[in-house]
Structure formats: structure tokens, C-alpha cells
C-alpha positions as CSV (number, residue, x, y, z in Angstrom):
1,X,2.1,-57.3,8.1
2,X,4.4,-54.5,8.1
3,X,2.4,-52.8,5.0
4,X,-0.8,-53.1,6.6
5,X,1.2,-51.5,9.7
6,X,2.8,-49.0,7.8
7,X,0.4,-46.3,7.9
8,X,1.0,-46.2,12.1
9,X,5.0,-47.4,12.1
10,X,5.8,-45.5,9.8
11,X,5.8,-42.2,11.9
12,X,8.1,-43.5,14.8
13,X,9.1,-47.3,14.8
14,X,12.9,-47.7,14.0
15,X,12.9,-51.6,13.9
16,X,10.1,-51.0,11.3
17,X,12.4,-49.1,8.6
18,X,15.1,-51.7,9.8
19,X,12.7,-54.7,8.5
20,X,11.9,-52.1,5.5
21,X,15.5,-52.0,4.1
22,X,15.8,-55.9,4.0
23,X,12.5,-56.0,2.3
24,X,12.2,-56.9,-1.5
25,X,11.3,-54.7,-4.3
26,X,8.0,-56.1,-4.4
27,X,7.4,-55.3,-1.1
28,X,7.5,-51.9,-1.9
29,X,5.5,-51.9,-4.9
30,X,2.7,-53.4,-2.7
31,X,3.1,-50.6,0.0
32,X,2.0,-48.3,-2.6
33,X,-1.1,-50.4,-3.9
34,X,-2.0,-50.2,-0.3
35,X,-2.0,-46.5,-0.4
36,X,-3.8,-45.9,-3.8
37,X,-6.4,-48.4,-2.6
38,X,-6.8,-46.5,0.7
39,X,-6.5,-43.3,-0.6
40,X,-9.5,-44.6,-3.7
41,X,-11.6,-44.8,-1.0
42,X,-11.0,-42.2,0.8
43,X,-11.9,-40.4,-2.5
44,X,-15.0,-42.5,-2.6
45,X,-16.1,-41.5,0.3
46,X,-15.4,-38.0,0.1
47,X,-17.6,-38.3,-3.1
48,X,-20.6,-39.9,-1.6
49,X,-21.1,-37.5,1.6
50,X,-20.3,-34.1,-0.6
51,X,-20.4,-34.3,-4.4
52,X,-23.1,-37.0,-5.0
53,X,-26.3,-35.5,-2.7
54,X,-25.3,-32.3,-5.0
55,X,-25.4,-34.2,-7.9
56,X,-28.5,-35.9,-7.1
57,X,-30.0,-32.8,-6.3
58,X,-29.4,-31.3,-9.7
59,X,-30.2,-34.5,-11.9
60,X,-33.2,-33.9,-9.6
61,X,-34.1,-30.6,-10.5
62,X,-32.7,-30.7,-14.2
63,X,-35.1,-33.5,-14.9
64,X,-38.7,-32.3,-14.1
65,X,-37.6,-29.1,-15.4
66,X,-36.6,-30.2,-18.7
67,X,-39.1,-30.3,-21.3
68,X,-39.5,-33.1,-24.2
69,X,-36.8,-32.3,-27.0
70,X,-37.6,-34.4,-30.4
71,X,-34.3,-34.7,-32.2
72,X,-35.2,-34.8,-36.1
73,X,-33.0,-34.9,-39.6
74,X,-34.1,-31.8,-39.9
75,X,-33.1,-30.4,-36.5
76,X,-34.6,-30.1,-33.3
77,X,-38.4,-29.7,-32.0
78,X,-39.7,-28.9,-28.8
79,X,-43.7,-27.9,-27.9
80,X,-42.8,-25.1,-25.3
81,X,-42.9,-21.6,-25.5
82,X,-39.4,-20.2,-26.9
83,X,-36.9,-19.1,-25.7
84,X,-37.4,-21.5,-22.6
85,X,-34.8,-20.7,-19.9
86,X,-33.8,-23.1,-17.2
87,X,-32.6,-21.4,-14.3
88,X,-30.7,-23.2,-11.3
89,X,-31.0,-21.4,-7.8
90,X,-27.7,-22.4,-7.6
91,X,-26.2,-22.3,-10.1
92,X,-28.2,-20.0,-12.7
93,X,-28.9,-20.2,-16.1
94,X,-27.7,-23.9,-17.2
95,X,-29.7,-24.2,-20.4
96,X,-31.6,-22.2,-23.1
97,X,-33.7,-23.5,-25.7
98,X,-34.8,-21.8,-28.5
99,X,-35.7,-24.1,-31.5
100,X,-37.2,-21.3,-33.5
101,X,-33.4,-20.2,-34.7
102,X,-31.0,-22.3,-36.8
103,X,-27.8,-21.0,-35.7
104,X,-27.0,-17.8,-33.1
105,X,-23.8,-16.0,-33.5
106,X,-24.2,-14.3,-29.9
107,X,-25.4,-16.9,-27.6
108,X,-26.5,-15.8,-23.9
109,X,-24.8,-16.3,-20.4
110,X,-26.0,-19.5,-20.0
111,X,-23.7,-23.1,-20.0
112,X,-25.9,-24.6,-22.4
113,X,-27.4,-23.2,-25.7
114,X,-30.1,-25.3,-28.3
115,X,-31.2,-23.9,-31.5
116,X,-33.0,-26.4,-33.8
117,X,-29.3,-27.3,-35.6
118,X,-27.0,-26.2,-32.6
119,X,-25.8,-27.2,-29.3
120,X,-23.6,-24.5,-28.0
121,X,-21.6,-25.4,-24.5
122,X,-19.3,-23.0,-23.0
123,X,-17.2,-23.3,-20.5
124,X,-16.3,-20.5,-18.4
125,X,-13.1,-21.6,-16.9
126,X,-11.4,-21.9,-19.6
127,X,-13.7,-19.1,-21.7
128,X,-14.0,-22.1,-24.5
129,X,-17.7,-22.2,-26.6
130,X,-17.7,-25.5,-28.2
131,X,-20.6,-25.7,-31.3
132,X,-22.1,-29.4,-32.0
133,X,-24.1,-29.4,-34.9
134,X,-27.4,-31.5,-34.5
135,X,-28.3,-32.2,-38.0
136,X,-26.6,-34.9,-40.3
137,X,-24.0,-33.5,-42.9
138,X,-24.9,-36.4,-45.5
139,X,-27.7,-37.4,-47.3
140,X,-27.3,-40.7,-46.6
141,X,-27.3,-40.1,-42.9
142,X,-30.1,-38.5,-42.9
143,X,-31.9,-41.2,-44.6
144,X,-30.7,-43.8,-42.5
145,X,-31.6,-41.0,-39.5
146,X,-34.4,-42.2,-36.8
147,X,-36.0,-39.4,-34.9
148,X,-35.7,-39.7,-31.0
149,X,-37.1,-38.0,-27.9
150,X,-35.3,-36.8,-24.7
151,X,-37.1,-36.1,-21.5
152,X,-36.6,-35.9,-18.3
153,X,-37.4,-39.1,-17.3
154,X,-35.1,-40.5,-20.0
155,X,-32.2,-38.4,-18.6
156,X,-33.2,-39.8,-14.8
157,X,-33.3,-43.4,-16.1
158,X,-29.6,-43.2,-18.2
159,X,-28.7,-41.2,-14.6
160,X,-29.4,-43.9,-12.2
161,X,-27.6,-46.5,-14.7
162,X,-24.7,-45.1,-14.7
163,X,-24.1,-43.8,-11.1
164,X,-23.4,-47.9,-10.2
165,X,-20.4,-47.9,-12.0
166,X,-19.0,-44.6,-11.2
167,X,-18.1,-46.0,-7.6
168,X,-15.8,-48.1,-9.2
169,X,-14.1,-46.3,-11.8
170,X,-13.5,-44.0,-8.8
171,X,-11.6,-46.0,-7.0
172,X,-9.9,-47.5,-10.0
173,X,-8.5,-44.7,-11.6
174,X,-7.8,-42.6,-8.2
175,X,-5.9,-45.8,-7.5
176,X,-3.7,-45.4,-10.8
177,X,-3.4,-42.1,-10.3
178,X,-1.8,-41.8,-6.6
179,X,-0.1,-45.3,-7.5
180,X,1.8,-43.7,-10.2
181,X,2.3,-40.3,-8.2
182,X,3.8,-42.1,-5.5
183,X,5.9,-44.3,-7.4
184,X,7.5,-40.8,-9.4
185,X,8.0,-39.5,-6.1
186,X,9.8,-43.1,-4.7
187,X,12.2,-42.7,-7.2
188,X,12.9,-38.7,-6.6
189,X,13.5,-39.7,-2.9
190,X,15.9,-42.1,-3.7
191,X,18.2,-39.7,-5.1
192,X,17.9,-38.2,-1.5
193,X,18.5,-41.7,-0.3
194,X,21.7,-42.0,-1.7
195,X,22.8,-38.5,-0.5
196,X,21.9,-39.7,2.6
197,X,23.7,-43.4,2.3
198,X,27.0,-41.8,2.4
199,X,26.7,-40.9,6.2
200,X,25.8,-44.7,6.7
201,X,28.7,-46.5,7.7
202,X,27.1,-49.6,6.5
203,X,25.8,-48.7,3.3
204,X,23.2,-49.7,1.2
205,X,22.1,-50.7,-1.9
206,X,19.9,-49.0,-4.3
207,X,17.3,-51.4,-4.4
208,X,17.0,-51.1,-0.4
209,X,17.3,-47.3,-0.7
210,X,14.1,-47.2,-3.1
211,X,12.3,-49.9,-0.9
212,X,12.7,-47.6,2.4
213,X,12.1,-44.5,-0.2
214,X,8.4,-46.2,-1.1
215,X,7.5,-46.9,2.2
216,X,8.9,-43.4,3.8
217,X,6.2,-41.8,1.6
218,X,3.4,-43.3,4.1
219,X,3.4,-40.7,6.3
220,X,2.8,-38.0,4.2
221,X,0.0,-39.8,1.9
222,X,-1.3,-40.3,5.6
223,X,-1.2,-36.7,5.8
224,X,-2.5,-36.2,2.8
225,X,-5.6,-38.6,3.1
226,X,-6.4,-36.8,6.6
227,X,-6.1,-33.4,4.8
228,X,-8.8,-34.7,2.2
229,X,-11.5,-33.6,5.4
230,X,-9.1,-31.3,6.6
231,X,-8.6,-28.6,4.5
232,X,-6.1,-26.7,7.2
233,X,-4.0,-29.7,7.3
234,X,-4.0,-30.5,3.6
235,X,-3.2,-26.7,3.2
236,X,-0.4,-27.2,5.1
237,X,1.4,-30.1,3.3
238,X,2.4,-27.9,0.4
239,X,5.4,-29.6,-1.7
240,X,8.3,-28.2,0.1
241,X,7.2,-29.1,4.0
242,X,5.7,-32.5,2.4
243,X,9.5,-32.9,0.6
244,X,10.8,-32.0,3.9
245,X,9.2,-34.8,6.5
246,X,9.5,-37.7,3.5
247,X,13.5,-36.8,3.5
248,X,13.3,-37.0,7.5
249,X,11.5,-40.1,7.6
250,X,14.3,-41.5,4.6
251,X,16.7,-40.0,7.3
252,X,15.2,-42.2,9.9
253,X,15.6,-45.6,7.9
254,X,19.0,-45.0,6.9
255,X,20.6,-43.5,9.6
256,X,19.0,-44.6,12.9
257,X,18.7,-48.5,11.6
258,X,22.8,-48.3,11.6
259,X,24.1,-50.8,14.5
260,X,26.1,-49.1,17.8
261,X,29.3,-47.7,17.0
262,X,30.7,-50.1,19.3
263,X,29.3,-53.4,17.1
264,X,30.4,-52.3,14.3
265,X,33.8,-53.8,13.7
């Protein structure tokens, strides 16, 4: 109960931390599947209302726009008037075709390049042009080489195939990611934990120290998931004032769960 509580408790409730610290390890390890799956979806759905109606708009576009490419031993054919440019409204030139060359040493702006032997795909953010050649180094690939046709409604088909399982490699390797991101970051607060341990009369162990450490990192990935459709607030969480309320919450399980000075014998 007190992980699916967490997320609210965790802010304020000092009999929550004080049922945290007698928790077991595994407790704690939970608490942080808890937030990897709920930040995963979070992600998810972040995904489906921005990224994929974008994405679906493109494949879209980028599929009655391409014309049929015939991939051969010899290289690549295409019935179209060359060079055939593709032009995004968005996003501008994403791919020229010009079958009539082998190889170009000076490729245009555009992200993706064909020649009959070539693919050429640069990317701009890291100013990297990557060459893939398109014909079959060895003779006995090329004899064992069938020829194939892309089109548009090829790309569409292999499109809406795969888009089923990108919801759930989404959430599982988000999941892994903030899983592992929050567990690093348990065991850096701990450190603080024990800083803070010596101003506890009645001290604690390590073990109890990283518990309280893995579920005072709630808030924040509260925060944090929040921030994911609030860009002011995620803005705001940078590393130092997101270090600072995780060491207050830590500070709030060790040293407000202490009993009255006048019980303490």
C-alpha cells in the first residue's frame, strides 16, 4: 500500500517515511518499478498525443510521394524523371533520387541521397554523411541476388506492422532506463543519508538509509513526470534544486521519524 501511496505521502506524511525505514530492501526496489512503469507510460502517452500524429503524417506523405525503386545486382532503377526531389513542407528536402549516376562526391542538402549504387544519409546534428553501397561486393552474391521493388505502399504496409510493437518497447525500455537512473541516484542519496544519520539520535542502518533514500526520490520523479507536459516546471527541476528537495525529503525520514526527546531514554 504504501508504494502505491507513495507518489502522494511522500511529499508530507511523517508516519509514511517512519513505516519506510522499517521497510525491506525489496520494498524499495519495487518503489522504483512503480515509478519506471509510471513514468513508461507517461512517455507513452506523451508519444501518442505529440510524436505519433507527426509521424503518421509523414509516413503519410512520404508514401504516395515516393516513387517505385527496383533494387537490382547491378544497382538501382527507377521510371521517373531524374533527379526526382522530395520535398517536405515541413521539413524540406528529405530525399533525392537520381539513378542516372553511380556515385556523387558532392551530394545536395537533402537527408537522403540515391544514386543507382549509393545511399547517402547525412545527419545534420552531428554533420555525419554515412555512404551504403547498394550493389553486392561478390560475385557470388550477386548471383545468389533477387531483384526487389520498394513503393510506397510497401513502406505503408512494413509501417503499420511495426507501430504495434513500438508501444511496448516504449514502455519497456523507458522503464529500464528511469529504473536504473533512479536506482544510481538511491545510492548517491544514501551517502547524504548517512551524513544526515549522525544527527539521529537513534541511528540507522544502511540498509534502512537506502530504503528511505529510494523512496525519497518519489517526489521529484513526481516532479519530473508532471514536467514531461510542463515544460516550465520540468525547466525548473534542474539537477541542483532536484538534489536539493530529494536531500530535504531524506531529511524528513531521518530526522522527523526520531521519537520525543522525552521517550527516548
Amino acid at each position: 500500500m504504501d508504494i502505491l501511496l507513495a507518489p502522494i505521502f511522500s511529499f508530507f506524511s511523517v508516519s509514511f517515511y517512519r513505516r519506510v525505514i522499517h521497510s525491506s530492501l525489496g520494498k524499495g526496489f519495487l518503489n522504483l518499478l512503480f515509478l519506471a512503469f509510471i513514468y513508461s507510460l507517461v512517455i507513452l502517452s506523451l508519444f501518442m498525443i505529440k510524436a505519433k500524429p507527426a509521424v503518421d503524417h509523414f509516413v503519410d506523405w512520404f508514401t504516395k510521394s515516393l516513387p517505385q525503386l527496383t533494387f537490382t545486382r547491378e544497382g538501382v532503377h527507377a521510371t521517373i524523371q531524374q533527379p526526382f526531389e522530395m520535398k517536405n513542407p515541413v521539413y524540406g528536402t528529405v530525399l533525392v533520387i537520381d539513378t542516372t549516376k553511380d556515385k556523387v562526391d558532392n551530394p545536395p542538402s537533402s537527408l537522403i541521397y540515391l544514386t543507382k549504387t549509393q545511399l547517402v544519409v547525412r545527419n545534420e546534428a552531428k554533420s555525419e554523411t554515412r555512404i551504403f553501397n547498394l550493389v553486392p561486393p561478390a560475385d557470388q552474391a550477386k548471383s545468389k541476388w533477387k531483384d526487389f521493388s520498394v513503393t510506397g505502399t510497401l513502406v505503408d504496409m512494413i509501417y503499420r506492422k511495426v507501430v504495434p510493437f513500438i508501444y511496448p518497447a516504449i514502455v519497456f525500455f523507458v522503464a529500464i532506463f528511469f529504473f536504473m537512473w533512479k536506482l544510481l541516484a538511491s545510492l548517491i542519496y544514501s551517502l547524504f543519508a548517512l551524513l544526515l544519520n549522525l544527527f539521529r539520535k537513534e541511528k540507522l542502518n544502511y540498509g534502512q538509509l537506502l530504503v528511505l533514500s529510494m523512496f525519497a526520490v518519489t517526489p521529484v520523479a513526481v516532479l519530473q513526470c508532471v514536467g514531461i507536459f510542463v515544460p516550465k516546471l520540468l525547466f525548473a527541476l534542474k539537477l541542483p534544486i532536484s538534489m536539493l528537495l530529494t536531500i530535504l525529503f531524506i531529511a524528513l525520514g531521518i530526522l522527523a521519524t526520531q521519537k520525543p526527546a522525552e521517550d527516548v531514554l
